[in-house]
C-alpha positions in Angstrom: 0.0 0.0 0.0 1.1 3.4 -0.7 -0.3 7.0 0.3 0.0 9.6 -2.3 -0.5 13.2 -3.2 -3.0 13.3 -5.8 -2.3 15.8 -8.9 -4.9 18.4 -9.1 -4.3 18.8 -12.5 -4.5 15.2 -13.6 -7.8 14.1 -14.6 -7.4 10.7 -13.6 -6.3 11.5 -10.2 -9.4 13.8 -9.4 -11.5 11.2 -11.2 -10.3 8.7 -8.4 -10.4 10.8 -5.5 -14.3 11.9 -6.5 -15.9 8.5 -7.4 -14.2 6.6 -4.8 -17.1 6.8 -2.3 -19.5 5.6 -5.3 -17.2 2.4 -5.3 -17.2 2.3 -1.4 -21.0 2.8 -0.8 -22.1 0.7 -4.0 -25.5 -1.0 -3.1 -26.1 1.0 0.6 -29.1 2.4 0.5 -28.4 5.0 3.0 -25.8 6.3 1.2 -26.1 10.0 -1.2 -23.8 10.7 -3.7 -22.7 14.5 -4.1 -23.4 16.2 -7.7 -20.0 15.3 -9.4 -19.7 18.8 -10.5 -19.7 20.1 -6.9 -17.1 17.4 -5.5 -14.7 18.4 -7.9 -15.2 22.0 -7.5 -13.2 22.2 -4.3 -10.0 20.4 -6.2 -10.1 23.2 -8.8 -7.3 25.5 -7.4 -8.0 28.2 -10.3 -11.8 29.0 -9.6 -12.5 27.9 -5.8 -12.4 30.9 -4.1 -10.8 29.2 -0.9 -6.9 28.9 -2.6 -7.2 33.1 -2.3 -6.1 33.0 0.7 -5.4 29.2 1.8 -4.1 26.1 1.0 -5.6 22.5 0.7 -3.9 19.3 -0.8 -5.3 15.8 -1.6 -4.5 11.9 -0.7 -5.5 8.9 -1.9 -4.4 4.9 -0.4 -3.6 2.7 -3.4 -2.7 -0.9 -3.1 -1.8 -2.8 -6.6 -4.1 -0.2 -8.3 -7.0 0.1 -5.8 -7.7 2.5 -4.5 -8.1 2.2 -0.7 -9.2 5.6 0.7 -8.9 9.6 0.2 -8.4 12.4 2.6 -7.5 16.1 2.4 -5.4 18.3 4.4 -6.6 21.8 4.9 -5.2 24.9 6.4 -7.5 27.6 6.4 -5.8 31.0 7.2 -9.1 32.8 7.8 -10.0 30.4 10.6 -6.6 30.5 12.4 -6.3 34.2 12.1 -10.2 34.7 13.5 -9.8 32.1 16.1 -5.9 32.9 16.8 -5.3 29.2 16.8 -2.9 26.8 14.6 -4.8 24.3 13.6 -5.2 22.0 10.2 -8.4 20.1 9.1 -8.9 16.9 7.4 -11.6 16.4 5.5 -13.4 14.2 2.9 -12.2 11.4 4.7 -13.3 7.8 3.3 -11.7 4.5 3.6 -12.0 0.8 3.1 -12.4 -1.4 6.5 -8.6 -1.4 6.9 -6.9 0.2 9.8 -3.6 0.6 8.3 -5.2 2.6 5.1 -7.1 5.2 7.7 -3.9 5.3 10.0 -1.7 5.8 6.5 -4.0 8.6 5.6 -4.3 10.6 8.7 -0.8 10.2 9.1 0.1 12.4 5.4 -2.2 14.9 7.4 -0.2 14.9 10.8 2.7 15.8 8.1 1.5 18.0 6.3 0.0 19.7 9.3 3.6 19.9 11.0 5.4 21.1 8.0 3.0 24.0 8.4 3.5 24.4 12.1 0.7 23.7 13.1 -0.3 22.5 16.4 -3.7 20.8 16.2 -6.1 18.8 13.8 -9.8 18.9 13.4 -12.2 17.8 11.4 -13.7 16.8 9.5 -14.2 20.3 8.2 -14.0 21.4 4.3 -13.2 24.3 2.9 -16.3 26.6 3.1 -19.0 26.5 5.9 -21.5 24.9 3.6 -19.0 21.7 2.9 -20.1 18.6 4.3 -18.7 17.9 8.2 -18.6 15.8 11.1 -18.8 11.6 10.8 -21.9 9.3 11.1 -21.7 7.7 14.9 -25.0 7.4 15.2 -28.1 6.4 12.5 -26.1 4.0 9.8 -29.8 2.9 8.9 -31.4 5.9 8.3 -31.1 8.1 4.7 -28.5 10.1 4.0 -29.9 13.6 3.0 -28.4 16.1 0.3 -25.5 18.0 1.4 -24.8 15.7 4.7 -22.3 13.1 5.1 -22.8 9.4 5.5 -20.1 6.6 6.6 -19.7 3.3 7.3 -20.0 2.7 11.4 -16.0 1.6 12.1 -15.0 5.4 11.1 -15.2 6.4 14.9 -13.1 3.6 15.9 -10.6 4.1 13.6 -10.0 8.1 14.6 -10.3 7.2 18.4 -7.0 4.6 18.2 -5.1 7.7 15.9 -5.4 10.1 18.9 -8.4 12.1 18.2 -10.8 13.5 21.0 -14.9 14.5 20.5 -14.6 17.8 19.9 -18.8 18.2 19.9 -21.6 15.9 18.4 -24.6 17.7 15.6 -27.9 15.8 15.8 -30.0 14.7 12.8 -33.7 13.8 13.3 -37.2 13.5 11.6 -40.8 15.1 12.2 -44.0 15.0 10.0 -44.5 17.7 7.8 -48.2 17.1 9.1 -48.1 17.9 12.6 -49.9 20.3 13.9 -47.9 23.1 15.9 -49.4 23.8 19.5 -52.1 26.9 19.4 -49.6 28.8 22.0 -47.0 28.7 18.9 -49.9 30.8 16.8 -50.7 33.1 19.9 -46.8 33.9 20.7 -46.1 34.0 16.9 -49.5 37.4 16.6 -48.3 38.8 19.9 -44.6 39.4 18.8 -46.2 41.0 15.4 -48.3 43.4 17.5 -46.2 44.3 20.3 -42.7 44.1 18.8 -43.1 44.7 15.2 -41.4 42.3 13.7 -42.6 41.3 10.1 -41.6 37.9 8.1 -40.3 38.8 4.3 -41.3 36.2 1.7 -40.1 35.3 -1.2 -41.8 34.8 -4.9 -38.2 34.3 -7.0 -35.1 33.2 -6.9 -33.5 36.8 -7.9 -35.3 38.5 -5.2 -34.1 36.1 -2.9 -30.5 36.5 -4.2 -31.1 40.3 -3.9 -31.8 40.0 -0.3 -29.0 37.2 0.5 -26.2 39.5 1.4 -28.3 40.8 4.5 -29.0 37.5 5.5 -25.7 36.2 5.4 -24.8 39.3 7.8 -27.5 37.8 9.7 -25.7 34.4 9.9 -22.4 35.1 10.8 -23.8 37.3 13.8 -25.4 34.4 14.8 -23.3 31.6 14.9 -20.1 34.1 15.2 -19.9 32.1 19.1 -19.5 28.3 17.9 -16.3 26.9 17.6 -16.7 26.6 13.9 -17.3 29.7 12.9 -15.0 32.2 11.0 -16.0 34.5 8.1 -16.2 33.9 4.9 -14.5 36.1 2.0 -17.1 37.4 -0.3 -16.5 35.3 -2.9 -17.1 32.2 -0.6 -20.4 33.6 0.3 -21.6 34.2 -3.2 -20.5 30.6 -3.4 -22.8 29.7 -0.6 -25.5 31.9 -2.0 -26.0 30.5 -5.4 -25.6 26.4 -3.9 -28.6 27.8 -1.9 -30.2 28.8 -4.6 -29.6 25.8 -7.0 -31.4 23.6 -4.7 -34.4 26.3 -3.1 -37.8 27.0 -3.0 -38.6 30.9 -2.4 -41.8 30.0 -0.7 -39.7 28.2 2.2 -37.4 31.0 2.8 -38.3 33.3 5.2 -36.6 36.5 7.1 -37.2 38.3 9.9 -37.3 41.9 9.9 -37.9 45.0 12.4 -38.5 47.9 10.2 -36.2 48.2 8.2 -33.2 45.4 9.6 -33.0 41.5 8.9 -32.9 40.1 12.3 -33.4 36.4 11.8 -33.6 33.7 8.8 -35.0 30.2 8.4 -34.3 28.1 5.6 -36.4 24.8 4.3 -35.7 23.3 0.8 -36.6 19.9 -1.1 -34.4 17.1 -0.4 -33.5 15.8 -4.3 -31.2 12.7 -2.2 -33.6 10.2 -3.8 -32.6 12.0 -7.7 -29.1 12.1 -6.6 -28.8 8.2 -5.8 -30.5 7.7 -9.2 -28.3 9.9 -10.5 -25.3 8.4 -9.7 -24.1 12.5 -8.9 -24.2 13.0 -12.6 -25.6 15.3 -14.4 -25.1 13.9 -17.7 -26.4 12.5 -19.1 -30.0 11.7 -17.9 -29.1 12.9 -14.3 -30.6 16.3 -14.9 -33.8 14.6 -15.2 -33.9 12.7 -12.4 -33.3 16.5 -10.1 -35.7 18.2 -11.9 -38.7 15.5 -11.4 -37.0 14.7 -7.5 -37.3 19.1 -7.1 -41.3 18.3 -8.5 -42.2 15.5 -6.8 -40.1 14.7 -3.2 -41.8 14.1 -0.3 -39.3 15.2 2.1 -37.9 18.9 3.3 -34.4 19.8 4.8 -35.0 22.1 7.9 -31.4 23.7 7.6 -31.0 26.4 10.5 -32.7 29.1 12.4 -30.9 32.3 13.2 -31.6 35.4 15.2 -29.3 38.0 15.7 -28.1 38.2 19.4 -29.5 41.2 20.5 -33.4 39.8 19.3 -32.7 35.7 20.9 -35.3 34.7 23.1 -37.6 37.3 22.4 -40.1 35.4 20.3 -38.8 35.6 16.6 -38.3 32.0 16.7 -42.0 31.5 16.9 -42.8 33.8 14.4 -40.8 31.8 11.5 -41.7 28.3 12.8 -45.7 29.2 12.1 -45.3 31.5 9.3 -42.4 28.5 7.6 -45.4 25.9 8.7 -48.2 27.5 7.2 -45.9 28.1 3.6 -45.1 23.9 3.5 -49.3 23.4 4.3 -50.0 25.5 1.8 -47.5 23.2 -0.6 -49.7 20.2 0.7 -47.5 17.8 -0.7 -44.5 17.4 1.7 -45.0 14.7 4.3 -41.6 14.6 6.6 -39.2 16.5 7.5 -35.7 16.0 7.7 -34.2 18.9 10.6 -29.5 18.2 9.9 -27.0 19.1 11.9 -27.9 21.0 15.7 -25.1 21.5 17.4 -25.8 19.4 20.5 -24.9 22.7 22.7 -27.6 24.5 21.1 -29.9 23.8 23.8 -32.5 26.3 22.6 -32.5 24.8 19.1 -32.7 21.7 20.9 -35.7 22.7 22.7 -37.2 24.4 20.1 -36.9 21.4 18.0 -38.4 18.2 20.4 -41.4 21.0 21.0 -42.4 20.6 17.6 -42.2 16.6 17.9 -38.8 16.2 16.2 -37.2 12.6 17.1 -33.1 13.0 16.6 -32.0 9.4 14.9 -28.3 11.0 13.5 -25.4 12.1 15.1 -22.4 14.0 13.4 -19.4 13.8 15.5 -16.4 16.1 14.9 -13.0 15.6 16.4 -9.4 16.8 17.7 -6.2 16.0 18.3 -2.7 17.4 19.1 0.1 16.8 17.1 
């Protein structure tokens, strides 16, 4: 077996180090592919916005012309400069049920990590804030949805014996679409109208929505700016978010919170197109289009991905207004039956609360780790 630095620029490497989970999840169920396009997006060092300002490379395990597994090495400057730490991430992380392929590829990251001095590892954590984190320790039968990572269980086992330490756990669970939010919800929502003047902004298009995304971006990063993850993106990178937002969303299941004339919160439901994406393959061409477009018609399931209020407005009732007002916009859709709410950060208590008040059962858990080099 030997571990290797892929060639960006060589078509065959980046053709291995994409399709490989397609080889390694062949026949699970569970499992989603990513749109091909979009996994070899973050390889392409002359458009990504990330190699601006940073530096990423790429590793596959080969054995007689297998391959074995892939990882990448990340050192985002933006994120050690915000957080004043010296860390590394690895990421995209996949590997056959062989310890010495995982411990071979983490090991290219513990070098490549020191010969940039840093001091810790993390991950997994990609490039942007939208990229796909944390590994599956909990929910190996349950579907994988768009945009959220799925492994096979002995991941966890193999990063415990190479050193690495929870860092924090994101919970995954289902609710219907159907149920019927508690009357107080409606009361709390009319009150915090009336007395507080806050007003929900809907959406008809996708340009108005990308008109109004740079406020509630702003919105975002005030938000979250506490969690351990967070750092800010460069403009570019949230354009980037923006329009893979957009490729994927429904207008009518966006919604922001405002107070004359200020976004103060956000809350963001789309289709889940998993189901065209495992037909799919991840490819587009050349029937794969089809399959999105009729999966964007037809699905059955929503991703609830994320809630935010700015600081100064938490806990004074906004939450409520964009649960009933999001509720009433997927009833009026009337074709939506569950809902699929990714990746709470198991410290968010409030979301937490929030969340099992409206009858949602958490059946995932995303698990991020550390370790000291």
């Amino acid at each position: 077996m030997r571990i290797r630095k892929i060639d960006t620029e060589n078509r065959q490497d980046v053709r291995k180090f994409v399709r490989f989970p397609l080889q390694l999840y062949k026949g699970n169920p569970c499992f989603c592919p990513v749109l091909e396009s979009e996994a070899r997006f973050p390889l392409d060092r002359q458009q990504h916005p990330f190699y601006k300002h940073s530096a990423a490379d790429f590793f596959l395990a080969e054995s007689e012309g297998q391959v074995l597994g892939r990882i990448a090495a990340v050192h985002n400057t933006r994120h050690n400069e915000y957080r004043k730490v010296k860390t590394a991430f690895f990421w995209a992380f996949d590997v056959v049920d062989d310890f010495q392929a995982a411990e071979g590829l983490l090991e290219a990251v513990f070098g490549w990590a020191r010969a940039r001095d840093r001091e810790t590892v993390l991950g997994p954590r990609g490039l942007t804030g939208s990229d796909a984190a944390g590994v599956l320790v909990e929910g190996f039968d349950q579907r994988a949805v768009m945009g959220v990572s799925y492994n096979h269980p002995y991941y966890d086992d193999f990063i415990r014996r190479l050193g690495f330490e929870k860092l924090t756990d994101h919970l995954s669970g289902y609710a219907s679409a159907r149920t019927e939010l508690p009357p107080r919800l409606f009361e709390i929502a009319k009150k915090i109208e009336t007395r507080r003047g806050y007003r929900v902004k809907d959406f008809a298009s996708k340009d108005e929505l990308r008109a109004w995304a740079p406020r509630a971006l702003a919105v975002h990063e005030q938000a979250f700016a506490g969690t351990h993850e967070f750092h800010p993106d460069t403009p570019e990178e949230r354009q980037l978010i923006v329009e893979s937002i957009l490729s994927v969303a429904d207008p009518r299941l966006i919604k922001l919170v405002t107070k004359g004339e200020d976004v103060i919160g956000f809350g963001l439901c789309y289709p889940d197109l998993s189901d065209g994406l495992r037909r799919s393959k991840g490819r587009l061409f050349p029937f794969g289009w089809r399959h999105l477009q009729r999966e964007f018609k037809r699905s059955k399931w929503l991703i609830a991905n994320g809630v935010g209020m700015l600081p100064a407005y938490q806990n004074l009732g906004g939450n409520a207004l964009l649960y009933t007002k999001l509720w009433q916009a997927v009833q009026e859709m009337d074709r939506f039956e569950h809902v699929d709410v990714v990746q709470v950060n198991e410290t968010n208590f409030k979301s937490r609360s929030d969340m099992e008040s409206l009858d949602v059962k958490w059946v995932k858990r995303h698990r991020s780790y550390t370790r000291q080099l």
